[in-house]
C-alpha positions in Angstrom: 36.4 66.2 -4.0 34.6 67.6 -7.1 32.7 64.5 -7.7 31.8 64.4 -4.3 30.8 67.9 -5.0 28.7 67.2 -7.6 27.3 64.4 -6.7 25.9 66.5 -3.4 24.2 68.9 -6.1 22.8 66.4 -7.8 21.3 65.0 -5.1 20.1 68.1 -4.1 18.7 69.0 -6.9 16.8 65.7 -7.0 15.3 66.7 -3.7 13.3 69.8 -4.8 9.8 70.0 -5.2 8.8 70.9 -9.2 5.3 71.8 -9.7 3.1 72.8 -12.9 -0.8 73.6 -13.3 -1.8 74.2 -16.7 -5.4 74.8 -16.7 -8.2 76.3 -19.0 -11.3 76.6 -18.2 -14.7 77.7 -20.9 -18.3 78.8 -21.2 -20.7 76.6 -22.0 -24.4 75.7 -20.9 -24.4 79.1 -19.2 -21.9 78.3 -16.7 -18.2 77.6 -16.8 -16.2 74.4 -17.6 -13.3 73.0 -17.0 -11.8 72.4 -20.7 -8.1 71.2 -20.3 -6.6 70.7 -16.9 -3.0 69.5 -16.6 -1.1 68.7 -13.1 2.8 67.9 -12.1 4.8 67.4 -9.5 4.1 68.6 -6.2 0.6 70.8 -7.7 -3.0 70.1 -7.8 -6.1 71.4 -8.4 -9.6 70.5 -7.2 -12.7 72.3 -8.1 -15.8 71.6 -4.9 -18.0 73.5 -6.4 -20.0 76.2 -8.5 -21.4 79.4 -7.2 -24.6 80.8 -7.7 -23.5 83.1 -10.4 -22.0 80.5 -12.7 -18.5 80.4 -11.8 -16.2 78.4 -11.6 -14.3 77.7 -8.5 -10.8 76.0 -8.4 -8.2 75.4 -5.4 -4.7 74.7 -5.8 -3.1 72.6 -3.3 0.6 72.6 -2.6 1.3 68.2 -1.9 4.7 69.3 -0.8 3.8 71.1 2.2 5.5 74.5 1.3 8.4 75.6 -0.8 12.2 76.2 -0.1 15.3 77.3 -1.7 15.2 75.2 -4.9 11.8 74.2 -5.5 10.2 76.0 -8.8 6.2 76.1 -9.2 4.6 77.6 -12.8 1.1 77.9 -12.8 -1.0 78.7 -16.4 -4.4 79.9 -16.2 -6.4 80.6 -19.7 -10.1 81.9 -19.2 -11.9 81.6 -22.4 -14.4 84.0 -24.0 -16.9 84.6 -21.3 -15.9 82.1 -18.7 -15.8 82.9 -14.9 -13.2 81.6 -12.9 -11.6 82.3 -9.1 -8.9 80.8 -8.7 -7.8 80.4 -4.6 -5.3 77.6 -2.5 -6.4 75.0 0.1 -4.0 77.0 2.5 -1.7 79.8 2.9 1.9 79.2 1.2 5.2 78.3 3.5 8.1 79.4 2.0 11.0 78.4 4.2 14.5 79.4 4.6 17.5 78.8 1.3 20.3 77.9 1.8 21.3 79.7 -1.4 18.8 79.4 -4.8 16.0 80.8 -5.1 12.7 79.6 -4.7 10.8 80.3 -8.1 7.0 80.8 -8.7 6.3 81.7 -12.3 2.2 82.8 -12.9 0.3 83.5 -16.4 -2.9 84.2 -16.5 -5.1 84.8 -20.1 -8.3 86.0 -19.9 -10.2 86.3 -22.9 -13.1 88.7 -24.5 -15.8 89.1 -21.8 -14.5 86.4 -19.5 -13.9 87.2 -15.7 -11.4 85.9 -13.3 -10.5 86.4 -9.9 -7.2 85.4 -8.8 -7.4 84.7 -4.9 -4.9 83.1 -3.2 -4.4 82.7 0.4 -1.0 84.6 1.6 2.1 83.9 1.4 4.1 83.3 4.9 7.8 84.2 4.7 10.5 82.5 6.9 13.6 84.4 7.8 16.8 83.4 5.4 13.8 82.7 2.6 14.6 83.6 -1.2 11.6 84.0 -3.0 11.2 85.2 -6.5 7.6 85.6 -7.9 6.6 86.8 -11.2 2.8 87.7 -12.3 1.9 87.8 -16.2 -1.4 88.5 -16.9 -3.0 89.0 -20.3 -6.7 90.8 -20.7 -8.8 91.3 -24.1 -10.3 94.7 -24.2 -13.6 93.6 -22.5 -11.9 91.2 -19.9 -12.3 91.8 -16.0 -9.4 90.6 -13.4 -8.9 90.5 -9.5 -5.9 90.2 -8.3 -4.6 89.9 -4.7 -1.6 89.0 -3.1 -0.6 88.9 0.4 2.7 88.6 2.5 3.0 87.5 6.0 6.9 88.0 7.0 7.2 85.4 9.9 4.3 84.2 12.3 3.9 86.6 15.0 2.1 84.3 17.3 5.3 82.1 16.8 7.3 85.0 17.2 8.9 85.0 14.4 10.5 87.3 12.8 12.3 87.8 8.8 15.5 89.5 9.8 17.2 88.8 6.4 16.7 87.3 3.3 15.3 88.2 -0.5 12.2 89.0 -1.8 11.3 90.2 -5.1 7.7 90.1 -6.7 7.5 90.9 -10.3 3.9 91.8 -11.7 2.9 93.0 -15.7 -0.7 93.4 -16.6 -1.5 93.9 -20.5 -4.8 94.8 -22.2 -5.2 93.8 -25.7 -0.8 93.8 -25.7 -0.4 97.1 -24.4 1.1 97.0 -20.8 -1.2 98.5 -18.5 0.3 98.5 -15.2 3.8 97.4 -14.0 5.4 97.0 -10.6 8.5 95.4 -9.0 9.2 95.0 -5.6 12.8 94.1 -4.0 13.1 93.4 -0.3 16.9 92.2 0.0 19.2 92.0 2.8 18.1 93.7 6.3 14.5 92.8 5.9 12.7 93.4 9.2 15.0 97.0 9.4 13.3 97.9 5.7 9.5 96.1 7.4 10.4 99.1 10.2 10.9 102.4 7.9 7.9 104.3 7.8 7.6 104.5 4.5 7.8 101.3 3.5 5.9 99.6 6.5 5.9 101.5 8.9 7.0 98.2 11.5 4.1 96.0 10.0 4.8 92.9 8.9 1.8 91.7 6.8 1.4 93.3 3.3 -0.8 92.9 0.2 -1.8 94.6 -3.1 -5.1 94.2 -4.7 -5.2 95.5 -8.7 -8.9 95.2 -10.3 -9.6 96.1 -13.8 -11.6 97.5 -15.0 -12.4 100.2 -12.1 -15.9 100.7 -10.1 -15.8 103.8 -8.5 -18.9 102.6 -6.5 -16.3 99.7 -4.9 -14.0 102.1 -4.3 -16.3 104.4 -2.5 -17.3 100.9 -0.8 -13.9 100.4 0.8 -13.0 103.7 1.7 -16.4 104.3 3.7 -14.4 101.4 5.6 -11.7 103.1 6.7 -12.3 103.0 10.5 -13.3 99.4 10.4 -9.8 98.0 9.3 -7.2 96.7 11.8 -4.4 97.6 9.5 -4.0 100.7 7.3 -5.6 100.5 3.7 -5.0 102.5 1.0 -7.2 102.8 -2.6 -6.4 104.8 -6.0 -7.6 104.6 -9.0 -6.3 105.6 -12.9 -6.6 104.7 -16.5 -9.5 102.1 -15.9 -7.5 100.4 -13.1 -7.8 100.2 -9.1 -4.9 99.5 -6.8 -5.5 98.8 -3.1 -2.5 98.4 -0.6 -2.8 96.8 3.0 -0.4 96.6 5.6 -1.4 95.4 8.8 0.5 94.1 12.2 0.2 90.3 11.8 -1.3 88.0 9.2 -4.7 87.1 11.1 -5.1 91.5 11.0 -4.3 91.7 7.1 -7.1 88.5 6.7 -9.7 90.2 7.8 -9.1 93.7 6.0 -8.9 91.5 2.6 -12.1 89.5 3.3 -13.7 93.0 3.7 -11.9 94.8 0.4 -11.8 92.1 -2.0 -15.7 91.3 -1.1 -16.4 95.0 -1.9 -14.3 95.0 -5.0 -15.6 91.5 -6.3 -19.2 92.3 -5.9 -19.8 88.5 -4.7 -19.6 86.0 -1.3 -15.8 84.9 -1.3 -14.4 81.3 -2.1 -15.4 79.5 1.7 -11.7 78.7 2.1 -11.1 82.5 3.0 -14.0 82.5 5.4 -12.8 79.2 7.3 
C-alpha cells in the first residue's frame, strides 16, 4: 500500500508543469537588446516588436495552458544599465483548483543604473479550491525606474463563478541600491468570497490589483485622480518616500481592465503593450 502510495506521487509529481525564464536584456545602438535569454519547461518568451521609444517589448506565454496545484514557474528578469524593457503575457493566467500543494510562482527582477522596466502582466484568474503562492523580488540602482502591476480576478463572473475557499498569498519586496523600500504581504486563506465581501477588504468586489511605480510623478498622480469619475471600479493613489501605490478593485475582471489600461497609461507616460488593448 505504500509503494502504491508512492508510486501515485511520483507520478503526480511527474505530471506538473515546471517553467523557468531567465532573461536579460541591454542597451546598445540606442535601443534595447536582448543579451541572454534562457527558456524551460512549460515558459516562453517572444519579443514582436520595438516601440517608438526604444524599448523593448517581451511576452511570456504560459505552453501549459494555466497552472494548478503543483506546477512551480520562476521567472528572472535583469535590465542592464540603461536598457528599457516591458515585460507583459500573451494572456491572462489560469490558476485552477489543488488538490493540496501549492502552486508556486517565484519573480526577480534587476534593474540596473538608469535602465527602465515595466512589469505588465495580464491578470491573474483564480479558480475556487486554488492555492497560489506568488512572490515579487525586485532590485533597483539608485537611478532605476520600475512599474509594477498586478491583477486578480477571483472566478469568472460571466461564468458565474465564484472563489468560495481556497489560499492566496502574494509576497512582494522592492529594494533600492539594498535598502528595502517598500514591503507587502497579502494572505487570503480559508472563507475567501466571505473575506472578497467585508468592506474593508473588498467591499464584495471580486477583481483586485496594486500598481507600485518608482520613482513618483506627482504630475501622473494628479493624472489618475482627475480620473476618478471615469473608473468602473474604485481606485485609490498615495504616494511617499519617492514611491506611488495605486489600488483597484472593481466588480468583474473586464471592469478592473479598463481602470488599469487608463492608470498604468497615465503612470507609464507611453501607449501600452497591444496585447492589453486587444
Amino acid at each position: 500500500m505504500f509503494a502504491s502510495a508512492t508510486a501515485h506521487s511520483e507520478i503526480f509529481a511527474g505530471n506538473r508543469a515546471v517553467g523557468r525564464i531567465a532573461l536579460s536584456v541591454a542597451a546598445a545602438g540606442g535601443g534595447t537588446r536582448r543579451q541572454r535569454v534562457h527558456e524551460a519547461g512549460a515558459l516562453r518568451v517572444r519579443f514582436p516588436n520595438v516601440t517608438n521609444k526604444g524599448t523593448l517589448d517581451a511576452v511570456i506565454i504560459n505552453t501549459a495552458g494555466g497552472m494548478a496545484g503543483g506546477d512551480r514557474f520562476d521567472i528572472d528578469v535583469a535590465v542592464k544599465a540603461g536598457a528599457r524593457l516591458t515585460v507583459t503575457t500573451a494572456a491572462a493566467e489560469k490558476i485552477y483548483r489543488s488538490l493540496g500543494p501549492d502552486t508556486e510562482i517565484d519573480v526577480r527582477l534587476d534593474v540596473g543604473p538608469g535602465a527602465v522596466l515595466a512589469w505588465l502582466p495580464q491578470e491573474t484568474i483564480l479558480f475556487d479550491q486554488v492555492r497560489l503562492r506568488r512572490a515579487i523580488e525586485v532590485d533597483l540602482a539608485s537611478d532605476a525606474s520600475v512599474l509594477l502591476a498586478e491583477g486578480v480576478v477571483f472566478g469568472r463572473s460571466a461564468m458565474s463563478e465564484t472563489v468560495l475557499q481556497g489560499r492566496f498569498f502574494d509576497r512582494w519586496r522592492v529594494r533600492v541600491d539594498g535598502a528595502l523600500v517598500f514591503a507587502e504581504s497579502l494572505r487570503l486563506d480559508g472563507a475567501i468570497a466571505q473575506r472578497l465581501a467585508q468592506r474593508a477588504v473588498a467591499g464584495e468586489s471580486v477583481a483586485v490589483a496594486s500598481v507600485l511605480k518608482v520613482p513618483a510623478n506627482e504630475k501622473a498622480i494628479a493624472a489618475v485622480r482627475a480620473m476618478e469619475k471615469d473608473f468602473a471600479g474604485e481606485v485609490g493613489i498615495s504616494t511617499w518616500n519617492g514611491l506611488t501605490v495605486a489600488r483597484l478593485v472593481a466588480s468583474d475582471g473586464a471592469a478592473l481592465h479598463r481602470d488599469l489600461v487608463s492608470v498604468l497609461t497615465a503612470l507609464s507616460g507611453m501607449p501600452l503593450p497591444r496585447l492589453w488593448l486587444n
